[in-house]
Backbone and ligand atoms as CSV (ligand in chain L), in Angstrom:
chain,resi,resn,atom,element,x,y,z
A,1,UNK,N,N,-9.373,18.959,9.929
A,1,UNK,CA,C,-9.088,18.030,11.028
A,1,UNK,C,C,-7.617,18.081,11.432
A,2,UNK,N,N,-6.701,18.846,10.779
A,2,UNK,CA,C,-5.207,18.757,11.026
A,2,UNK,C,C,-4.276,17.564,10.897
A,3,UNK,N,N,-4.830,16.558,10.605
A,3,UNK,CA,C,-3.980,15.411,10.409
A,3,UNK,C,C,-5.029,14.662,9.414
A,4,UNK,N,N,-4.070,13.360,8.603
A,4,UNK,CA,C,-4.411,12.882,7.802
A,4,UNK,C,C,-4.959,11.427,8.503
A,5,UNK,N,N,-6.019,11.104,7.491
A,5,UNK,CA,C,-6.540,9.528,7.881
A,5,UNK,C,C,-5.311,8.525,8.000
A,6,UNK,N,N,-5.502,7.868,8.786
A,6,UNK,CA,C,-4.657,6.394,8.993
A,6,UNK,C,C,-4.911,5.582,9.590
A,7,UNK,N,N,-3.929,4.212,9.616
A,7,UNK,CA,C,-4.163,2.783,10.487
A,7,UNK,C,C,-2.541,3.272,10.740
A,8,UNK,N,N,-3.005,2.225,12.215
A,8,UNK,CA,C,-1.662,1.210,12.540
A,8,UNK,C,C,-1.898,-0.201,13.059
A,9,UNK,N,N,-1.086,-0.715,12.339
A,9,UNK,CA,C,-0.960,-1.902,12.170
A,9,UNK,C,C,0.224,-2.855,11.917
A,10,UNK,N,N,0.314,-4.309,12.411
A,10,UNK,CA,C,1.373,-5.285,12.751
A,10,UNK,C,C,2.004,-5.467,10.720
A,11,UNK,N,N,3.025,-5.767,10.671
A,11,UNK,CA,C,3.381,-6.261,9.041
A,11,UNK,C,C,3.295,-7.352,9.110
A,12,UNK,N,N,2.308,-8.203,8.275
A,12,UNK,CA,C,2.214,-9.534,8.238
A,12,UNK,C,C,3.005,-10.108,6.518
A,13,UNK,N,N,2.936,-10.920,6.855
A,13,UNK,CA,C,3.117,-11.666,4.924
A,13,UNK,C,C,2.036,-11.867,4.525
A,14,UNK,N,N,2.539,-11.346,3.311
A,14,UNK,CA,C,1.340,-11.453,2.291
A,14,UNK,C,C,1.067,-12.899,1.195
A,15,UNK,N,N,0.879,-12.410,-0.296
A,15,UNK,CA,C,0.736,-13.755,-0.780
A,15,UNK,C,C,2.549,-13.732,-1.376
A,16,UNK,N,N,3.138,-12.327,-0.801
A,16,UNK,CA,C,4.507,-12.647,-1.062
A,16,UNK,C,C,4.704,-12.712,-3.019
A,17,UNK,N,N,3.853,-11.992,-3.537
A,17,UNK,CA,C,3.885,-11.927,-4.751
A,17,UNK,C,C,4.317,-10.410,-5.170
A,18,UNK,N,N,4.389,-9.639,-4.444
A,18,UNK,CA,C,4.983,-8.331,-4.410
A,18,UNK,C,C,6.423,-7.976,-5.080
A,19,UNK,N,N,7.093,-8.771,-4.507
A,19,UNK,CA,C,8.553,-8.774,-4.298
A,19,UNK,C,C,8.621,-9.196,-5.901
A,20,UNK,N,N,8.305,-10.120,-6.744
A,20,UNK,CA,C,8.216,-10.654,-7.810
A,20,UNK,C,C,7.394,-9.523,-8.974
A,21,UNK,N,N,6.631,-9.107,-8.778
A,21,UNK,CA,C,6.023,-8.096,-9.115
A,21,UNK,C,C,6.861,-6.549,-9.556
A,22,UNK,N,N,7.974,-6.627,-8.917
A,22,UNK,CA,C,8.987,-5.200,-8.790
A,22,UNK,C,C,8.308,-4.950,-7.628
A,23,UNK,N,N,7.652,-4.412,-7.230
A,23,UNK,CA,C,7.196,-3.580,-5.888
A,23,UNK,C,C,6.439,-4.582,-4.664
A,24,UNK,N,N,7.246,-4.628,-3.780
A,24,UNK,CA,C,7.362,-5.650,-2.300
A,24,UNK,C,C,6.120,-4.724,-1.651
A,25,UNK,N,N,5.387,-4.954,-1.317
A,25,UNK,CA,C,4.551,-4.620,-0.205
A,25,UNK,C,C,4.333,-4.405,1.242
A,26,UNK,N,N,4.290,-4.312,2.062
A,26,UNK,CA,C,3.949,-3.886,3.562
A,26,UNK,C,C,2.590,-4.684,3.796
A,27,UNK,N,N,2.423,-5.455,4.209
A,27,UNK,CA,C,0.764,-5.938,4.498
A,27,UNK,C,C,0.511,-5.794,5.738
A,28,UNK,N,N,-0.180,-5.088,5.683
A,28,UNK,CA,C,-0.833,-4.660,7.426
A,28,UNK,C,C,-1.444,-5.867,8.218
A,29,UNK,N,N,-1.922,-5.910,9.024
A,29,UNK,CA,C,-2.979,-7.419,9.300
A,29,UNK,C,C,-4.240,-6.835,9.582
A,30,UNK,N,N,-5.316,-7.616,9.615
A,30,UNK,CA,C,-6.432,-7.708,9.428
A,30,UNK,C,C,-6.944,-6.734,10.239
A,31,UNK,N,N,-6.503,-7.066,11.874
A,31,UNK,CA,C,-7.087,-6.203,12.236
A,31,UNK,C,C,-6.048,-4.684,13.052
A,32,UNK,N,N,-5.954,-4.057,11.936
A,32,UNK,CA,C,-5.414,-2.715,12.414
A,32,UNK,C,C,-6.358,-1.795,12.809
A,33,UNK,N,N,-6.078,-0.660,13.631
A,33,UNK,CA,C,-6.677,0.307,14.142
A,33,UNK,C,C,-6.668,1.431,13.238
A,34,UNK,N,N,-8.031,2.036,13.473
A,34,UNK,CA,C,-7.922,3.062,12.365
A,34,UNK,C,C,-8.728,2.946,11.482
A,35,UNK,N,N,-9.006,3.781,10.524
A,35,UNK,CA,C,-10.408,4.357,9.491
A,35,UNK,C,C,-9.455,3.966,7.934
A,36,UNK,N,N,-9.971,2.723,7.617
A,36,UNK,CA,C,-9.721,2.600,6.330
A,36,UNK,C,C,-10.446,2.700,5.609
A,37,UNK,N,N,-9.425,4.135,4.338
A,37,UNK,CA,C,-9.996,4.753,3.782
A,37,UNK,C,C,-11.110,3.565,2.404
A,38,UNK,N,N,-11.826,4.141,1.586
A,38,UNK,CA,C,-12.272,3.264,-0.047
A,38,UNK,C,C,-11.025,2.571,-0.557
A,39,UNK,N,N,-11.459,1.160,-1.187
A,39,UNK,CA,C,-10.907,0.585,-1.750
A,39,UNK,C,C,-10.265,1.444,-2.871
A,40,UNK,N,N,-9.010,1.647,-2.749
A,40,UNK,CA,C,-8.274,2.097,-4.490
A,40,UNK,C,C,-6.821,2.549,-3.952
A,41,UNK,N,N,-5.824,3.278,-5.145
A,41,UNK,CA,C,-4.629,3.456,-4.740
A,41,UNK,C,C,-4.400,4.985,-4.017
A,42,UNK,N,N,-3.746,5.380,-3.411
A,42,UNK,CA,C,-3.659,6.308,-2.538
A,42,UNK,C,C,-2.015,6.409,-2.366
A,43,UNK,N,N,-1.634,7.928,-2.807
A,43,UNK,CA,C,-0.146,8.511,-2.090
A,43,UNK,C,C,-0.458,8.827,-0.471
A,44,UNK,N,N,0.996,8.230,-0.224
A,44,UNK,CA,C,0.822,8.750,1.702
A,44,UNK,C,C,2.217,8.276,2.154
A,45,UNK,N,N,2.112,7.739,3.402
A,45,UNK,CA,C,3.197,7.638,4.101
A,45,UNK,C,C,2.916,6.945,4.986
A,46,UNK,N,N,4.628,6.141,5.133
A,46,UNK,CA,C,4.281,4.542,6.121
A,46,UNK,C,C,5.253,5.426,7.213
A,47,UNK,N,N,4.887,4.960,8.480
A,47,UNK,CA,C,5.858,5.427,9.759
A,47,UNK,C,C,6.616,4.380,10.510
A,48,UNK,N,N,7.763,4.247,10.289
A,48,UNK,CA,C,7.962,2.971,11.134
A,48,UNK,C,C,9.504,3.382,11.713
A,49,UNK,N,N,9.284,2.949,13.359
A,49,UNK,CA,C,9.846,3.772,14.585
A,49,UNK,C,C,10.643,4.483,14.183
A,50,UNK,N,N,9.821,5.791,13.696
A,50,UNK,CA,C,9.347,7.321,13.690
A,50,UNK,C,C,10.509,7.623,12.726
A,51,UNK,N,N,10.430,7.149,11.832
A,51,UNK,CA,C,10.730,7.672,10.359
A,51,UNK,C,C,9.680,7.181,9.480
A,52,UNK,N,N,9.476,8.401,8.468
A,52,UNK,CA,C,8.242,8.717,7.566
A,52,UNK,C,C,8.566,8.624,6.489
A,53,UNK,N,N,8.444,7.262,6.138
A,53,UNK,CA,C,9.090,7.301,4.187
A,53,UNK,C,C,7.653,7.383,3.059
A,54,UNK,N,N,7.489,7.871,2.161
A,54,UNK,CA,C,6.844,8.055,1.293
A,54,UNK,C,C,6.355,6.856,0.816
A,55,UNK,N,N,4.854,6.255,0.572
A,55,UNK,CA,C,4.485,5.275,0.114
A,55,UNK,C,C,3.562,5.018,-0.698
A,56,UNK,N,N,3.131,4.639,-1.983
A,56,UNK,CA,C,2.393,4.252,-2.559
A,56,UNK,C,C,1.525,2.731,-2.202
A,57,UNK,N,N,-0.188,3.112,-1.876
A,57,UNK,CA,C,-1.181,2.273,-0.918
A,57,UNK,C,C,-1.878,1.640,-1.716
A,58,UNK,N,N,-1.835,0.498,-1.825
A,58,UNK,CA,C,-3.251,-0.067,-1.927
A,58,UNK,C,C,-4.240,-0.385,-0.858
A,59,UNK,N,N,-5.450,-0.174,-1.248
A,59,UNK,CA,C,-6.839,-0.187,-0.164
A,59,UNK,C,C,-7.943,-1.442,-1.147
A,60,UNK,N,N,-7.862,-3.051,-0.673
A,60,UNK,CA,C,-8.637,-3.739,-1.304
A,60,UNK,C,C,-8.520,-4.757,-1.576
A,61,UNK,N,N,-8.875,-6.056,-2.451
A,61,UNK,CA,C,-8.707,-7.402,-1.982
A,61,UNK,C,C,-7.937,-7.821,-3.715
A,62,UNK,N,N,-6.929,-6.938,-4.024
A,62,UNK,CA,C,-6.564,-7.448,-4.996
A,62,UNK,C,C,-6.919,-8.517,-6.054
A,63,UNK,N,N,-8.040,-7.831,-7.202
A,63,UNK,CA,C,-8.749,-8.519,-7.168
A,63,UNK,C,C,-8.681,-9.264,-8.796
A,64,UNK,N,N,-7.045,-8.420,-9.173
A,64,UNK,CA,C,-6.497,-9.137,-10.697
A,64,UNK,C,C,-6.201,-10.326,-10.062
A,65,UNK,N,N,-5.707,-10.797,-9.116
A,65,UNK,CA,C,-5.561,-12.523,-8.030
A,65,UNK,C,C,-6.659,-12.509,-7.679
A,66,UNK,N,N,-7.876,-13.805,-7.942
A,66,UNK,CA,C,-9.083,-13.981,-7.634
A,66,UNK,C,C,-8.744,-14.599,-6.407
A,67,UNK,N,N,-7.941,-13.737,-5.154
A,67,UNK,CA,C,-7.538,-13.974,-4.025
A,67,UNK,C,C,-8.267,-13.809,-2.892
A,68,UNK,N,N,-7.740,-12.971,-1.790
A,68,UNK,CA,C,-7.834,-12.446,-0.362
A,68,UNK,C,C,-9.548,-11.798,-0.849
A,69,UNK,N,N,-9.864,-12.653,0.505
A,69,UNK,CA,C,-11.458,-12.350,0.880
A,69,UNK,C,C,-11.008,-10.837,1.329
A,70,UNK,N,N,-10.396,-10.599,1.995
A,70,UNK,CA,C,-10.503,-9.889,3.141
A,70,UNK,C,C,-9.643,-8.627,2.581
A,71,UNK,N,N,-10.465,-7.839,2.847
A,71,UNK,CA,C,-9.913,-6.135,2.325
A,71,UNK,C,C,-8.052,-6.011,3.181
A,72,UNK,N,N,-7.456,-5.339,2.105
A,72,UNK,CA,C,-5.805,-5.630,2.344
A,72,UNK,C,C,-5.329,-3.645,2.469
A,73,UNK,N,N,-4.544,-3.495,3.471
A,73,UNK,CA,C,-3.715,-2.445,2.880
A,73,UNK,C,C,-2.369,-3.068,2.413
A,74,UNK,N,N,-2.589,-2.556,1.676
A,74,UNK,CA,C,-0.786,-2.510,1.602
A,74,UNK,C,C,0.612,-1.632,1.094
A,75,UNK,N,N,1.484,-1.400,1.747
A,75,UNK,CA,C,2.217,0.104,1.553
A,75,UNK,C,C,3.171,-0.424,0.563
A,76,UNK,N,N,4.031,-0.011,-0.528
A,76,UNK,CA,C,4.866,0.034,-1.403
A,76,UNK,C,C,5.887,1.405,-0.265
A,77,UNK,N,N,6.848,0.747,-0.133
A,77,UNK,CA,C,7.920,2.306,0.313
A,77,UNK,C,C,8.904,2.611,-0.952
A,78,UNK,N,N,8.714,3.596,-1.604
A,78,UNK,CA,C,9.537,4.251,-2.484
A,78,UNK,C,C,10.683,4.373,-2.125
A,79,UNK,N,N,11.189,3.328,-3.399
A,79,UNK,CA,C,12.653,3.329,-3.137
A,79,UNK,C,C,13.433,2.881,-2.673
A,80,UNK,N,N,13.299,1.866,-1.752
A,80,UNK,CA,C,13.763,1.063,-0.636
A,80,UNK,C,C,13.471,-0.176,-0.552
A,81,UNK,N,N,13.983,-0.772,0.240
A,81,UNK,CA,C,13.747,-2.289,0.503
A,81,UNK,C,C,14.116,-2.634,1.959
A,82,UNK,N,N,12.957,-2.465,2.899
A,82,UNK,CA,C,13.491,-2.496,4.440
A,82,UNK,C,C,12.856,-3.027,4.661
A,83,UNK,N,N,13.478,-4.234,5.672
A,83,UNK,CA,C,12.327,-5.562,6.458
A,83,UNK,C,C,11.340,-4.994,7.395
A,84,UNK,N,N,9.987,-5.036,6.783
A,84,UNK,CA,C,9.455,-4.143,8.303
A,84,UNK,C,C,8.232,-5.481,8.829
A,85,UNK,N,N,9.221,-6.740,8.486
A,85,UNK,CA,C,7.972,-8.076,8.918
A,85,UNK,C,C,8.145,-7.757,10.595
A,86,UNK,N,N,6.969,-7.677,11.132
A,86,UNK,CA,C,6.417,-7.608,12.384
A,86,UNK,C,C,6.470,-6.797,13.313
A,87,UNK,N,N,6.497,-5.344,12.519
A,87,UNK,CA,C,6.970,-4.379,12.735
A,87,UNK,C,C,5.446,-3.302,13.450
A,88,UNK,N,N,5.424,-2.500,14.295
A,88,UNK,CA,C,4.184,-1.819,13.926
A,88,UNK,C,C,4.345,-1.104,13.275
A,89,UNK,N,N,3.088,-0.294,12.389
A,89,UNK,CA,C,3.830,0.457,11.302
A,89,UNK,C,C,2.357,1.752,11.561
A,90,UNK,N,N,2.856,2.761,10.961
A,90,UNK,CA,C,1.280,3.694,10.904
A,90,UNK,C,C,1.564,3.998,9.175
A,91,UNK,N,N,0.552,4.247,8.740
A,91,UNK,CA,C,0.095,4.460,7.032
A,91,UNK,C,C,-0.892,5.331,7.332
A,92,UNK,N,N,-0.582,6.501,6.546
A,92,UNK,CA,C,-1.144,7.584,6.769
A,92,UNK,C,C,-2.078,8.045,5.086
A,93,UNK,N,N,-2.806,7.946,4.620
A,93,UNK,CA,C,-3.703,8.552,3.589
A,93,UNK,C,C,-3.751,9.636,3.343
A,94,UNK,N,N,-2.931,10.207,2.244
A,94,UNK,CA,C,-2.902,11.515,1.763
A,94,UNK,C,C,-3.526,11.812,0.460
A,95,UNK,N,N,-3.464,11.086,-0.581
A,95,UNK,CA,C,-4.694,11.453,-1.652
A,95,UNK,C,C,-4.754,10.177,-2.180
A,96,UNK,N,N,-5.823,10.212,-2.847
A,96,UNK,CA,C,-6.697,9.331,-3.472
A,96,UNK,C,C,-6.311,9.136,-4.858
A,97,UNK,N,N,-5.657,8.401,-5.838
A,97,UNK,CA,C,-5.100,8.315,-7.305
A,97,UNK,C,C,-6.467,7.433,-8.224
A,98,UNK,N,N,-6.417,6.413,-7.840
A,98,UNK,CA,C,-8.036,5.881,-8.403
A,98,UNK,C,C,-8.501,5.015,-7.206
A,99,UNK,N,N,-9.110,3.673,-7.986
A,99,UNK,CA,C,-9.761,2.529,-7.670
A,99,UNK,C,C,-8.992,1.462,-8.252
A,100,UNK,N,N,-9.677,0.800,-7.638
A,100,UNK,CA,C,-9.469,-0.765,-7.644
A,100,UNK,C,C,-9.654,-1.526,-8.461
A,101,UNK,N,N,-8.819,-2.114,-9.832
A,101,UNK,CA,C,-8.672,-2.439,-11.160
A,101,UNK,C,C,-8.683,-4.250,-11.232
A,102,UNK,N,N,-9.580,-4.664,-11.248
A,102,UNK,CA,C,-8.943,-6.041,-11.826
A,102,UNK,C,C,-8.782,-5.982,-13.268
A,103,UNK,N,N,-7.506,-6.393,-13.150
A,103,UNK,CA,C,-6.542,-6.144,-14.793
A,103,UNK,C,C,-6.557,-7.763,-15.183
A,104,UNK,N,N,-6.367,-7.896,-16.484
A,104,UNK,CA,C,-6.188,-8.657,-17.650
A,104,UNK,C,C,-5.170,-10.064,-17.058
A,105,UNK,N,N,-3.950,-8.998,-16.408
A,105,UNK,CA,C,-3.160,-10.255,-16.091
A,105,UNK,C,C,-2.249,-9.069,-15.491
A,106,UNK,N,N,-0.399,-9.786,-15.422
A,106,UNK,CA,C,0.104,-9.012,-14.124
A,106,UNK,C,C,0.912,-8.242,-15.400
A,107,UNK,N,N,1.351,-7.970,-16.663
A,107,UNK,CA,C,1.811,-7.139,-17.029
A,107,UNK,C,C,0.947,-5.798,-16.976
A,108,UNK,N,N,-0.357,-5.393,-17.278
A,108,UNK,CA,C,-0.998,-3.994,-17.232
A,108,UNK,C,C,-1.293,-3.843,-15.625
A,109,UNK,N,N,-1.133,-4.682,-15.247
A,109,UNK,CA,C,-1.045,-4.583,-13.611
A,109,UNK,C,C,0.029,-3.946,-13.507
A,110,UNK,N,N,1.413,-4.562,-13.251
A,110,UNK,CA,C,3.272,-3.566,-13.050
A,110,UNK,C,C,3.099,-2.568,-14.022
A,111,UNK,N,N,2.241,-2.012,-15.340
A,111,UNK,CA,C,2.864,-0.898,-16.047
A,111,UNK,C,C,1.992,-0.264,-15.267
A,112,UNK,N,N,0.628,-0.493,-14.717
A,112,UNK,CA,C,-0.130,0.760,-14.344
A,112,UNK,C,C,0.327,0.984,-13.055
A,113,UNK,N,N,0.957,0.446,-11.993
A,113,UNK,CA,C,1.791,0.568,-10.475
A,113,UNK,C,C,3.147,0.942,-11.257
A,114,UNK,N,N,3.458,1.232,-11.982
A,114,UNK,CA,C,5.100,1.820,-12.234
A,114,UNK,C,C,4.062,3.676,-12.319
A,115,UNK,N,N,3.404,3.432,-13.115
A,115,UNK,CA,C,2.287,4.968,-13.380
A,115,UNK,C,C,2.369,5.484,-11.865
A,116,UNK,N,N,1.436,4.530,-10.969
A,116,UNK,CA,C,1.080,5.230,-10.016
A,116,UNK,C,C,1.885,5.258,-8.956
A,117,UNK,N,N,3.767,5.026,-9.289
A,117,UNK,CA,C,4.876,5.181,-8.202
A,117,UNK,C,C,4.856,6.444,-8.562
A,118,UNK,N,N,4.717,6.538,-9.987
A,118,UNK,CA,C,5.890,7.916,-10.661
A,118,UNK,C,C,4.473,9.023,-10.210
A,119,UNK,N,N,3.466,8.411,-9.857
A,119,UNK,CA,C,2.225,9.745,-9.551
A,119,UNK,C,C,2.948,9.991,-8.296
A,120,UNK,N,N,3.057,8.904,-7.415
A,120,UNK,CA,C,3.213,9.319,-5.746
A,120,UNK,C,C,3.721,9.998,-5.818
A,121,UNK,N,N,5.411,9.965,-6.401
A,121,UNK,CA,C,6.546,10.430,-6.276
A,121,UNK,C,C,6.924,11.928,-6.336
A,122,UNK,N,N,5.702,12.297,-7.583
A,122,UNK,CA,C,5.683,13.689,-7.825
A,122,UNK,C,C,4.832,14.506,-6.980
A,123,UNK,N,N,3.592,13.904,-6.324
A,123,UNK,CA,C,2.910,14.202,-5.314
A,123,UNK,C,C,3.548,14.781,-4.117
A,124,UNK,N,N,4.399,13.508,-3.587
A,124,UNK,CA,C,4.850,13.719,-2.138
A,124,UNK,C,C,5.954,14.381,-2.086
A,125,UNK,N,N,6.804,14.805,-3.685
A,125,UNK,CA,C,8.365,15.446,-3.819
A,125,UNK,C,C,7.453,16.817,-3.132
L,1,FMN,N1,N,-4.016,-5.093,-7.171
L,1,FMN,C1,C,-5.033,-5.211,-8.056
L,1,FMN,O1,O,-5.590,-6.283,-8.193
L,1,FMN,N2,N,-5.477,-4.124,-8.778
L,1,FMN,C2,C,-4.901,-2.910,-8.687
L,1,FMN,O2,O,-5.362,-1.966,-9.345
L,1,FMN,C3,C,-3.778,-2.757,-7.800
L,1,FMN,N3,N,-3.123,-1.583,-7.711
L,1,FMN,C4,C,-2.025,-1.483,-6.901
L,1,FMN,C5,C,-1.305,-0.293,-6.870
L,1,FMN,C6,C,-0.182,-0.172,-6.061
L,1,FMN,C7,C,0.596,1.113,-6.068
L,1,FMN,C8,C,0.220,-1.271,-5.236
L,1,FMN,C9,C,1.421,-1.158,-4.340
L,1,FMN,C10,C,-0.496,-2.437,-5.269
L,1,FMN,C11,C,-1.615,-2.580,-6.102
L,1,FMN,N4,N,-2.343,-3.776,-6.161
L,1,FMN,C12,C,-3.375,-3.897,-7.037
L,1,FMN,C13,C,-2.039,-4.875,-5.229
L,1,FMN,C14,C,-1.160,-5.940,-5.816
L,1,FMN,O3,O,-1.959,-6.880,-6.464
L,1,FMN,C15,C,-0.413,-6.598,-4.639
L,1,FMN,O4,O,0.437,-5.667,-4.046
L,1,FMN,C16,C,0.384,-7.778,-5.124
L,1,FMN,O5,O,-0.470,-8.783,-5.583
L,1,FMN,C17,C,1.268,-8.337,-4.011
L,1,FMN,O6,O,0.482,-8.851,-2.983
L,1,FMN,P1,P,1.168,-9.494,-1.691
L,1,FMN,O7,O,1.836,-8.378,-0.945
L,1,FMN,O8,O,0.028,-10.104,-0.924
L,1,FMN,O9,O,2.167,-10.481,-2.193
């Protein structure tokens, strides 16, 4: 197909538990355009006015927080910390790392997202 799956979509706030977590999130809103991919984590890339930074995705309703009804993307940008609240953004799907874990609590949650930065990282280097 020559190009990779994606949305674009507005940055909304999230439950804002990201930032606390080590890794701040990107939350897309509900309704973005575009083919979202299976619920799980995914290396790719967020675009925002037209620079392409490397991002580690979640696809799903985070579900170690017996939270959000509603299926979530959300981009991690490696490495950085840039306001992109209300921003449009495109997130692009480049591979697939697993699924969608409800964990124990939020420590095997941050060790297994520190895992799957250091997967992106080596992916997208
Ligand atoms: N949430 C889960 O419940 N299970 C997971 O397996 C999971 N994996 C994630 C992997 C990565 C790389 C990222 C960035 C997020 C993952 N999440 C997972 C989502 C986090 O729960 C979510 O980003 C966090 O709760 C912050 O949410 P907020 O942006 O709404 O504050």
């Amino acid at each position: 197909l020559g190009h990779l799956p994606a949305v674009r979509g507005v940055v909304v706030h999230g439950a804002a538990r990201g930032r606390e977590l080590g890794f701040p999130t990107a939350n897309l809103a509900a309704e973005s355009e575009g083919l979202i991919p299976a619920d799980g984590v995914y290396a790719g890339w967020l675009t925002d006015a037209g620079t392409r930074y490397p991002a580690a995705i979640s696809v799903g309703n985070n579900p170690t927080f017996d939270g959000v009804a509603q299926k979530q993307v959300e981009a991690y940008v490696l490495d950085r910390d840039i306001d992109l609240y209300d921003h449009v953004v495109d997130v692009e799907f480049q591979e697939h790392i697993r699924g969608m874990v409800a964990f124990t609590g939020i420590e095997p949650l941050v060790a297994q997202m520190r895992n799957d930065v250091d997967r992106v990282r080596a992916l997208l280097a």
